[in-house]
mmCIF file as Biopython writes it, N, C-alpha, C and O atoms, coordinates in Angstrom:
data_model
#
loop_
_atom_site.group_PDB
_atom_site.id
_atom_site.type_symbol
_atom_site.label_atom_id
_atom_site.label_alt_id
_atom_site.label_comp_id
_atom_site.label_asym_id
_atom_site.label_entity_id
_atom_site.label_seq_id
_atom_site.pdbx_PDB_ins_code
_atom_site.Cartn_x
_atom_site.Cartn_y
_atom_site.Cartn_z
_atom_site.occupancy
_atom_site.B_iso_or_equiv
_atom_site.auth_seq_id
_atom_site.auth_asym_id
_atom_site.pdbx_PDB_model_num
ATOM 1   N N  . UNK A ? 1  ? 15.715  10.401  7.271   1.0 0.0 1  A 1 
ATOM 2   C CA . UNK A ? 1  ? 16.845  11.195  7.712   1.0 0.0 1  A 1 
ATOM 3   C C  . UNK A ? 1  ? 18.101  10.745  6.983   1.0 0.0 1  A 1 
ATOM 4   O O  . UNK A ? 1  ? 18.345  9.610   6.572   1.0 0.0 1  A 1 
ATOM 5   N N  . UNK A ? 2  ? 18.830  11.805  6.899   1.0 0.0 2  A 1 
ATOM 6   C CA . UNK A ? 2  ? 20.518  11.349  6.014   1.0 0.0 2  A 1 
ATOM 7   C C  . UNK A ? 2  ? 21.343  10.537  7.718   1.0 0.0 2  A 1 
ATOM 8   O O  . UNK A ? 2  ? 21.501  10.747  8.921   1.0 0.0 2  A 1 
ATOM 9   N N  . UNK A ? 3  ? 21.607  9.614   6.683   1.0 0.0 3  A 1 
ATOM 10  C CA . UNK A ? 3  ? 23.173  8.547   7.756   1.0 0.0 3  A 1 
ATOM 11  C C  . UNK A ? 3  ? 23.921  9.180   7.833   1.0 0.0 3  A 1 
ATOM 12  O O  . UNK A ? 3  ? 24.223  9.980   6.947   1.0 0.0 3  A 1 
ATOM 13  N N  . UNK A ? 4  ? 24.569  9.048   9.048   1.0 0.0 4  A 1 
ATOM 14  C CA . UNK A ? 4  ? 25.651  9.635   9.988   1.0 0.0 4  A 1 
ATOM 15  C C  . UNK A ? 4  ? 26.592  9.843   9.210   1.0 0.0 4  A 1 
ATOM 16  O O  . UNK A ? 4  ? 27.032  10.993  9.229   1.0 0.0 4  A 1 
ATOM 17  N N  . UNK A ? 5  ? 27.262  8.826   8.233   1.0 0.0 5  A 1 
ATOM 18  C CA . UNK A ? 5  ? 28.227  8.402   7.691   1.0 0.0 5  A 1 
ATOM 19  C C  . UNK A ? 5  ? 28.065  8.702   6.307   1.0 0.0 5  A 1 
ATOM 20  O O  . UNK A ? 5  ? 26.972  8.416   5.819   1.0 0.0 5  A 1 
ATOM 21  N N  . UNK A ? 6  ? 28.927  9.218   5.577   1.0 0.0 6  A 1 
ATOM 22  C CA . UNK A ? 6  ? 28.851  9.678   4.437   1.0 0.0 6  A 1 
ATOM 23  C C  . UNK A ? 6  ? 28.717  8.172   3.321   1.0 0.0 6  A 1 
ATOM 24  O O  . UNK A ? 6  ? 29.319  7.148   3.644   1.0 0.0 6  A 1 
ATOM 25  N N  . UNK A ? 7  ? 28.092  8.209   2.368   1.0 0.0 7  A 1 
ATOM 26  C CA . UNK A ? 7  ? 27.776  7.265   1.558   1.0 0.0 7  A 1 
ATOM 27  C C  . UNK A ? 7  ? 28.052  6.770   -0.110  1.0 0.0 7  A 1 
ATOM 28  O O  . UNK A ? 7  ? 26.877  6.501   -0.360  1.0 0.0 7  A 1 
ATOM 29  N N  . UNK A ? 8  ? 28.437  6.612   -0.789  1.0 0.0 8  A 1 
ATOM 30  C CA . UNK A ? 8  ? 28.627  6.660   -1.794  1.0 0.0 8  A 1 
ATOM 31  C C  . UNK A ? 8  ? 26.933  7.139   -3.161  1.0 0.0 8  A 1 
ATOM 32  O O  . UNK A ? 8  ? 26.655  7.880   -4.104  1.0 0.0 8  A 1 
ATOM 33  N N  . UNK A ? 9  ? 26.296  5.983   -2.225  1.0 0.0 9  A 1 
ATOM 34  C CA . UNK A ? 9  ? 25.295  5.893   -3.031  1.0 0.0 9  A 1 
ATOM 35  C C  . UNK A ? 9  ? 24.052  5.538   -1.936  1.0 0.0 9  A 1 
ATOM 36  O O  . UNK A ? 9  ? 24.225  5.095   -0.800  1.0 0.0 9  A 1 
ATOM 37  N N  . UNK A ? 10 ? 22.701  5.861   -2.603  1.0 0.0 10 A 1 
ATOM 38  C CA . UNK A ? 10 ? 22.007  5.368   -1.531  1.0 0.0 10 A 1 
ATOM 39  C C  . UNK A ? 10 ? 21.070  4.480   -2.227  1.0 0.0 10 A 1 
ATOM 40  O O  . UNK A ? 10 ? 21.109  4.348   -3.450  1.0 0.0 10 A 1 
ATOM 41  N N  . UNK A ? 11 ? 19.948  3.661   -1.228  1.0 0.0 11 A 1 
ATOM 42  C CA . UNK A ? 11 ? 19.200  2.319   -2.131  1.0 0.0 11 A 1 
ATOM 43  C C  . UNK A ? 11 ? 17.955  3.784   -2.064  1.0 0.0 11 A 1 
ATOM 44  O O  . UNK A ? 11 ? 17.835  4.695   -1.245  1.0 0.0 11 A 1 
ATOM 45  N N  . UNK A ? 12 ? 17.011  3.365   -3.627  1.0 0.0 12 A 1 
ATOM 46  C CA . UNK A ? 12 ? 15.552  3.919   -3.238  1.0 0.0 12 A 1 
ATOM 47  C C  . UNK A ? 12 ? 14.706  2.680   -3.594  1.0 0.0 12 A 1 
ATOM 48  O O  . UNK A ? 12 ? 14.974  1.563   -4.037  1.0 0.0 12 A 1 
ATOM 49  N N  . UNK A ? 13 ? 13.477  3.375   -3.193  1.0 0.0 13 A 1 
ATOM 50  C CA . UNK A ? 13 ? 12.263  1.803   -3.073  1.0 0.0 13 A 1 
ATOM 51  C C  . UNK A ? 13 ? 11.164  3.226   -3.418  1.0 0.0 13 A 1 
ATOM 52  O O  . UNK A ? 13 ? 11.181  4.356   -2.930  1.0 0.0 13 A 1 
ATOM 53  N N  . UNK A ? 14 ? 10.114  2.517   -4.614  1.0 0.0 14 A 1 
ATOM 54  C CA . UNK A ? 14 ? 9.581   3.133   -5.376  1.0 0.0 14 A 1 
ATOM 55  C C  . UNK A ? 14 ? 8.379   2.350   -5.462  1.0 0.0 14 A 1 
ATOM 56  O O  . UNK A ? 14 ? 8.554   1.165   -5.745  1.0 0.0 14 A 1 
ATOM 57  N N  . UNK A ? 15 ? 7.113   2.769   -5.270  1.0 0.0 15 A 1 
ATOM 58  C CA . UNK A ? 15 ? 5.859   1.787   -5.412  1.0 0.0 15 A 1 
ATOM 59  C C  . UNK A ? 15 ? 4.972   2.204   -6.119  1.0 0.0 15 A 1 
ATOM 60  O O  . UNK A ? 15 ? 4.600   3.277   -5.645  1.0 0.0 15 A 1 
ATOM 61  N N  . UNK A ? 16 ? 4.281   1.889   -7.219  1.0 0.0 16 A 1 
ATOM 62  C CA . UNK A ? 16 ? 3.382   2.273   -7.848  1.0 0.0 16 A 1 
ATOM 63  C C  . UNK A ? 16 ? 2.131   1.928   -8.056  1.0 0.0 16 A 1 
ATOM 64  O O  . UNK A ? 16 ? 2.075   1.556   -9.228  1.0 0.0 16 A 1 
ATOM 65  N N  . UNK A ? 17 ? 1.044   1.841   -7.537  1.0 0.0 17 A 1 
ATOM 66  C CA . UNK A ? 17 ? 0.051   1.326   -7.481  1.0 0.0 17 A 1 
ATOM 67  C C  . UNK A ? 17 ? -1.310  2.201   -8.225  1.0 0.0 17 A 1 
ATOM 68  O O  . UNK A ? 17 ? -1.498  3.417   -8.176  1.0 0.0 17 A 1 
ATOM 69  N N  . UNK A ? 18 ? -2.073  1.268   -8.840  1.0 0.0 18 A 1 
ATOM 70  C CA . UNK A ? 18 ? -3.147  2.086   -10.274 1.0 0.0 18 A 1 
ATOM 71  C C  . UNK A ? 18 ? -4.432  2.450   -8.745  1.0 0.0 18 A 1 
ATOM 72  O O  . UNK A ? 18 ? -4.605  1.972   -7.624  1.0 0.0 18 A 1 
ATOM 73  N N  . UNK A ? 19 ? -4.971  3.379   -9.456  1.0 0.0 19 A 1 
ATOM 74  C CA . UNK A ? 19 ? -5.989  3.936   -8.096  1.0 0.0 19 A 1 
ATOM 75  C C  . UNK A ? 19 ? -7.047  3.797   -8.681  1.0 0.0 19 A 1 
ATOM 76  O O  . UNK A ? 19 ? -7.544  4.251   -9.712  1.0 0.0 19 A 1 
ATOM 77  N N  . UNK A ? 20 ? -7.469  2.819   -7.574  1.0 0.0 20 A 1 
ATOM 78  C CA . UNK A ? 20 ? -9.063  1.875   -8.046  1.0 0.0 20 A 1 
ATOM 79  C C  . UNK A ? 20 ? -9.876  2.169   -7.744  1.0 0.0 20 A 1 
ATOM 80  O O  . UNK A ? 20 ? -10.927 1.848   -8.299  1.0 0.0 20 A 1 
ATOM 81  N N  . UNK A ? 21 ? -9.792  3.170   -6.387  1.0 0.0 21 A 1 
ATOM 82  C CA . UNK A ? 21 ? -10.569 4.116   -5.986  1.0 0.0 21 A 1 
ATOM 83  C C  . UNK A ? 21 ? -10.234 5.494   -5.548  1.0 0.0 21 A 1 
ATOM 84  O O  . UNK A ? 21 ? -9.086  5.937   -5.516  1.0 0.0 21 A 1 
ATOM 85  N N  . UNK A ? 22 ? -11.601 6.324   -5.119  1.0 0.0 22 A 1 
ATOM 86  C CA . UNK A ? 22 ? -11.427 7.403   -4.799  1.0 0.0 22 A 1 
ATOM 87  C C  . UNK A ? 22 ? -10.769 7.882   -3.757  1.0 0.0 22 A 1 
ATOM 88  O O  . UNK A ? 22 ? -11.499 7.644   -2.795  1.0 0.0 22 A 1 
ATOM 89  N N  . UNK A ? 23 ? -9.680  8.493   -3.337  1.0 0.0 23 A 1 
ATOM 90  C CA . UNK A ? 23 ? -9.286  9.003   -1.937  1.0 0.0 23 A 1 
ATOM 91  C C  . UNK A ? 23 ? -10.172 9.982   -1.199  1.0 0.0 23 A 1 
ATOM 92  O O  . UNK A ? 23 ? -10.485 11.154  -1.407  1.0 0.0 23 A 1 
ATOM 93  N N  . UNK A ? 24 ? -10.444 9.165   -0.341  1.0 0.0 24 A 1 
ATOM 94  C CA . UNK A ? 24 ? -11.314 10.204  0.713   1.0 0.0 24 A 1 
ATOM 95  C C  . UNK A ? 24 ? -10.380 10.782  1.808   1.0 0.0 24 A 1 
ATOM 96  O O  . UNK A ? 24 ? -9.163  10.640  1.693   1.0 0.0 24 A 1 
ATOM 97  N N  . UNK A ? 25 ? -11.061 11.597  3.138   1.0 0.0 25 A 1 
ATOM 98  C CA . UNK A ? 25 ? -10.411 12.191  3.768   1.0 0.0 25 A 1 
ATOM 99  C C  . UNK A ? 25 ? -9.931  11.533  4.787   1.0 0.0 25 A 1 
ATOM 100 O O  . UNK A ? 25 ? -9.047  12.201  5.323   1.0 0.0 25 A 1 
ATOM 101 N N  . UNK A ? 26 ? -10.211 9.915   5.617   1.0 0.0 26 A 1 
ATOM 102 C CA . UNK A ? 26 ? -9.691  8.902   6.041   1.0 0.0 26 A 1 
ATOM 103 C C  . UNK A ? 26 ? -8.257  8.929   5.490   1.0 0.0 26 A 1 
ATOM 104 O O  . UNK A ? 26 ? -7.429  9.651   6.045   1.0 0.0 26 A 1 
ATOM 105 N N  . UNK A ? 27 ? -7.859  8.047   4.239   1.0 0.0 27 A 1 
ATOM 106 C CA . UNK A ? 27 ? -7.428  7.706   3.101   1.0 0.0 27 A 1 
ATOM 107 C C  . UNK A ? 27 ? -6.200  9.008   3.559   1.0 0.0 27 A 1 
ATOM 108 O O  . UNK A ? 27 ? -5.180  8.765   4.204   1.0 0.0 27 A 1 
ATOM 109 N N  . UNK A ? 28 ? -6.593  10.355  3.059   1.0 0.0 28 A 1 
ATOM 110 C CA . UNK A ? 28 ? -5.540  11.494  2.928   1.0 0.0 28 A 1 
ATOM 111 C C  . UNK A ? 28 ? -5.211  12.062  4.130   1.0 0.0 28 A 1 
ATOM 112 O O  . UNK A ? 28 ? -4.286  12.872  4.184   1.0 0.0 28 A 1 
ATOM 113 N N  . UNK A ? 29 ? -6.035  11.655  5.405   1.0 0.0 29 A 1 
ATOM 114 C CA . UNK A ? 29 ? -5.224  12.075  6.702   1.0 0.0 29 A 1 
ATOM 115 C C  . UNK A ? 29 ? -4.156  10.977  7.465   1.0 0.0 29 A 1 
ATOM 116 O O  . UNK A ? 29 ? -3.055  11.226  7.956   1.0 0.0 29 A 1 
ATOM 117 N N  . UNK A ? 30 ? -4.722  9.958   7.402   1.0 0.0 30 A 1 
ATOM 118 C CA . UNK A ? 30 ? -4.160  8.549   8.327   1.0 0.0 30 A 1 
ATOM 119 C C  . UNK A ? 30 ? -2.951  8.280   6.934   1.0 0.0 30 A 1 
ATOM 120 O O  . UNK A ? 30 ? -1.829  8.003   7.358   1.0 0.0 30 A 1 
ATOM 121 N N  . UNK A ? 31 ? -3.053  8.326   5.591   1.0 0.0 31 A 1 
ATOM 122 C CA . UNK A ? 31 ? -2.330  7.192   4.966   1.0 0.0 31 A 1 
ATOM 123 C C  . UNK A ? 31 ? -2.729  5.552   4.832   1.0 0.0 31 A 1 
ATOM 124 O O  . UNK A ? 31 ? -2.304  4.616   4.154   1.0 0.0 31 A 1 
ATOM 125 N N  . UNK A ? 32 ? -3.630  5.701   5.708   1.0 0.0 32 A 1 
ATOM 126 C CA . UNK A ? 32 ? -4.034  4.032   5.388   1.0 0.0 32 A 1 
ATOM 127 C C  . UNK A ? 32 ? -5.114  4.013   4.110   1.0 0.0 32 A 1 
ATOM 128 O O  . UNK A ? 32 ? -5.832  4.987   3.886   1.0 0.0 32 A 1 
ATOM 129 N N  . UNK A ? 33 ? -5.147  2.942   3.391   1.0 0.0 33 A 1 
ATOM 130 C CA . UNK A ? 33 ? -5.889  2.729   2.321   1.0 0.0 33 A 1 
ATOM 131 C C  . UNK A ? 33 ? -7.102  1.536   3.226   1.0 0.0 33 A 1 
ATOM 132 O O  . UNK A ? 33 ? -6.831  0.723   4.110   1.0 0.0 33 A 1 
ATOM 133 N N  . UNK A ? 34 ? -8.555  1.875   2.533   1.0 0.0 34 A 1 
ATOM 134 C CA . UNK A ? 34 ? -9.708  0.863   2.928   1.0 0.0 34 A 1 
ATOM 135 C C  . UNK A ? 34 ? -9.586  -0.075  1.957   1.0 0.0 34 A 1 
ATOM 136 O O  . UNK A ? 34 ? -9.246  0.289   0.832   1.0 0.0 34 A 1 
ATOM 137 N N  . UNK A ? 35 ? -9.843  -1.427  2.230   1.0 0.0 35 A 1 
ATOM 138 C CA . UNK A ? 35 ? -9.698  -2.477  0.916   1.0 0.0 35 A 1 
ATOM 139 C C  . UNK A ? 35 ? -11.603 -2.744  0.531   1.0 0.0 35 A 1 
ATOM 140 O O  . UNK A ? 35 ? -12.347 -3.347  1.304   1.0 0.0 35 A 1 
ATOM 141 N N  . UNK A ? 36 ? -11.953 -2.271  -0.505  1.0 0.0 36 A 1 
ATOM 142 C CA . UNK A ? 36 ? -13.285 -1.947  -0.318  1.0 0.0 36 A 1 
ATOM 143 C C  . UNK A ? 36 ? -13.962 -3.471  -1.352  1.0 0.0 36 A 1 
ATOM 144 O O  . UNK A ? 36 ? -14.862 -3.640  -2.174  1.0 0.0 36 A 1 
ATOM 145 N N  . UNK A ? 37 ? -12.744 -4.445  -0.596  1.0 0.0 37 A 1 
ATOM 146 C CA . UNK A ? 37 ? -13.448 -6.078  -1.152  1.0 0.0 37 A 1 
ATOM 147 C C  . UNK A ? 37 ? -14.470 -6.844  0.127   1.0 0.0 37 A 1 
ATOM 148 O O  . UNK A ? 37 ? -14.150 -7.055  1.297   1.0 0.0 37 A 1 
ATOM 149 N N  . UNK A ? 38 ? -15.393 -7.065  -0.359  1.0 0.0 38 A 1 
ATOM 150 C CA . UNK A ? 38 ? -16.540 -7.207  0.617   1.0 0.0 38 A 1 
ATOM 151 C C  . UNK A ? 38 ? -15.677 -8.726  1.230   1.0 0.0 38 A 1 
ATOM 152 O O  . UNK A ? 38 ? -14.730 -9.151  0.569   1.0 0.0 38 A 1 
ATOM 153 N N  . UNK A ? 39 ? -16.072 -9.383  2.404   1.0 0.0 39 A 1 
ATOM 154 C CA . UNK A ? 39 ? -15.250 -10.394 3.162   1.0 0.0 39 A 1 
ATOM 155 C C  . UNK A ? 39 ? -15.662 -11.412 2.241   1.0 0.0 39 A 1 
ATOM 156 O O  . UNK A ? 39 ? -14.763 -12.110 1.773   1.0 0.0 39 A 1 
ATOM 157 N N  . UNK A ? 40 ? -16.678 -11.604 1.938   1.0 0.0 40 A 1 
ATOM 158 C CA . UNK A ? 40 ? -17.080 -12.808 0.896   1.0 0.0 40 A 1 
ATOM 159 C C  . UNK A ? 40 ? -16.263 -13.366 -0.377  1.0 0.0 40 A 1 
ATOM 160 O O  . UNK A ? 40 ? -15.946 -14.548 -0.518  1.0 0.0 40 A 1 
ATOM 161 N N  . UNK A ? 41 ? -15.933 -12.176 -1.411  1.0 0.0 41 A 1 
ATOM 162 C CA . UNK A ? 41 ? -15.680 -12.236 -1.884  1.0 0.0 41 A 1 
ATOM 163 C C  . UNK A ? 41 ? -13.964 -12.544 -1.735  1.0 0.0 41 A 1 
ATOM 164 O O  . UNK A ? 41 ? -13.245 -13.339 -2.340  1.0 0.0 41 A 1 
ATOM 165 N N  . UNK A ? 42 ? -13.711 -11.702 -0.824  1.0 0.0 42 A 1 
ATOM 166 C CA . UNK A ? 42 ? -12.060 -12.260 -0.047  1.0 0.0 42 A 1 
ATOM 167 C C  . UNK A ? 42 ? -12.033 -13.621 0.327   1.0 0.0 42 A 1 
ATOM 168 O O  . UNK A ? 42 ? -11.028 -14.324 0.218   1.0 0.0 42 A 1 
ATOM 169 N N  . UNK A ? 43 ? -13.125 -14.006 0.770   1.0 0.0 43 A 1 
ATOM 170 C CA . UNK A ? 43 ? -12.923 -15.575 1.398   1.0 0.0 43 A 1 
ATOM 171 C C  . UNK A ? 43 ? -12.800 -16.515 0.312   1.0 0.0 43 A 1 
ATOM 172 O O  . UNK A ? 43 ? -11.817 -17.256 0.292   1.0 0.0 43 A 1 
ATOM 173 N N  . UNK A ? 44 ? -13.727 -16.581 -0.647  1.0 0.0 44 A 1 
ATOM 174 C CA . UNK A ? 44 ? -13.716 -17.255 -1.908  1.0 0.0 44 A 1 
ATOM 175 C C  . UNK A ? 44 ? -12.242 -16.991 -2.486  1.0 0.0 44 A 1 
ATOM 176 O O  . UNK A ? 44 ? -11.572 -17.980 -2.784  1.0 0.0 44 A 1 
ATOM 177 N N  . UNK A ? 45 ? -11.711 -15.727 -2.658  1.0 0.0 45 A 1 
ATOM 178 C CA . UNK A ? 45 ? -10.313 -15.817 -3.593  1.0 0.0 45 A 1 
ATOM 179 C C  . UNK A ? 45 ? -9.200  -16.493 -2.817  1.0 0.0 45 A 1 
ATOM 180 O O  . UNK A ? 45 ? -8.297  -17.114 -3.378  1.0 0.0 45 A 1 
ATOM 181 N N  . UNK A ? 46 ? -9.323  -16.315 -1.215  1.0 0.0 46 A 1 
ATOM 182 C CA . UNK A ? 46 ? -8.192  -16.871 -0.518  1.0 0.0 46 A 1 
ATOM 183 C C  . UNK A ? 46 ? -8.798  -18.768 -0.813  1.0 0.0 46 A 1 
ATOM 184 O O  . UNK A ? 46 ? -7.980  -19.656 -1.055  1.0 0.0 46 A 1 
ATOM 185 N N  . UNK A ? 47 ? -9.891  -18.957 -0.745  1.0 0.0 47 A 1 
ATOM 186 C CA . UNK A ? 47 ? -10.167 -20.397 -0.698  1.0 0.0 47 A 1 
ATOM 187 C C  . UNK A ? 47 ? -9.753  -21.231 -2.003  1.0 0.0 47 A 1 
ATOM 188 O O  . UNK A ? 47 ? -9.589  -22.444 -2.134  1.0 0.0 47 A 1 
ATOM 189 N N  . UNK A ? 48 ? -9.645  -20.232 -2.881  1.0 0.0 48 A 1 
ATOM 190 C CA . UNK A ? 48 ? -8.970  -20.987 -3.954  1.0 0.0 48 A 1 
ATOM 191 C C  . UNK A ? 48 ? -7.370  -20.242 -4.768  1.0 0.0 48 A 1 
ATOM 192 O O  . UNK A ? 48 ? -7.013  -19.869 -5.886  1.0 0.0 48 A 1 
ATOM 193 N N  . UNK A ? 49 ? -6.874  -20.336 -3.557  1.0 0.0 49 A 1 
ATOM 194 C CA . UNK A ? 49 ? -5.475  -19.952 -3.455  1.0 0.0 49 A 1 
ATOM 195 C C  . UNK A ? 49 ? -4.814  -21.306 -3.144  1.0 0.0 49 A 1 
ATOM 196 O O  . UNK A ? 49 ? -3.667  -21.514 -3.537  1.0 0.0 49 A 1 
ATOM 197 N N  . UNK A ? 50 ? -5.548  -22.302 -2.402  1.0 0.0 50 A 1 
ATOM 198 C CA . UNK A ? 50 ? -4.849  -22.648 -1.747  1.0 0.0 50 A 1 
ATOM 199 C C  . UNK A ? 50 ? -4.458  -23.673 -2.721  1.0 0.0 50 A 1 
ATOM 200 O O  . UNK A ? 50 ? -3.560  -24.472 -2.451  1.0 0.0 50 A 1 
#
């Protein structure tokens, strides 16, 4: 929505992300993205994060 108050200028925020996968109909109704990294493989990258 536009501020009450008139503004000079406004901030934008811009995200770009490469599409690694396919959008399904989940995906294009909700807006949420599935992270389709199996837990294993998540556990190992966080375990050597640390």
């Amino acid at each position: 929505s536009s501020p009450e108050e008139d503004r000079d200028h406004y901030h934008w925020h811009i995200e770009i992300m490469p599409k690694l996968t396919k959008v399904a109909g989940f995906e294009w109704g909700t807006g949420f993205y599935i992270n389709p990294t199996p837990p294993e493989e998540a556990a190992e990258y966080l375990r050597e994060a640390r």
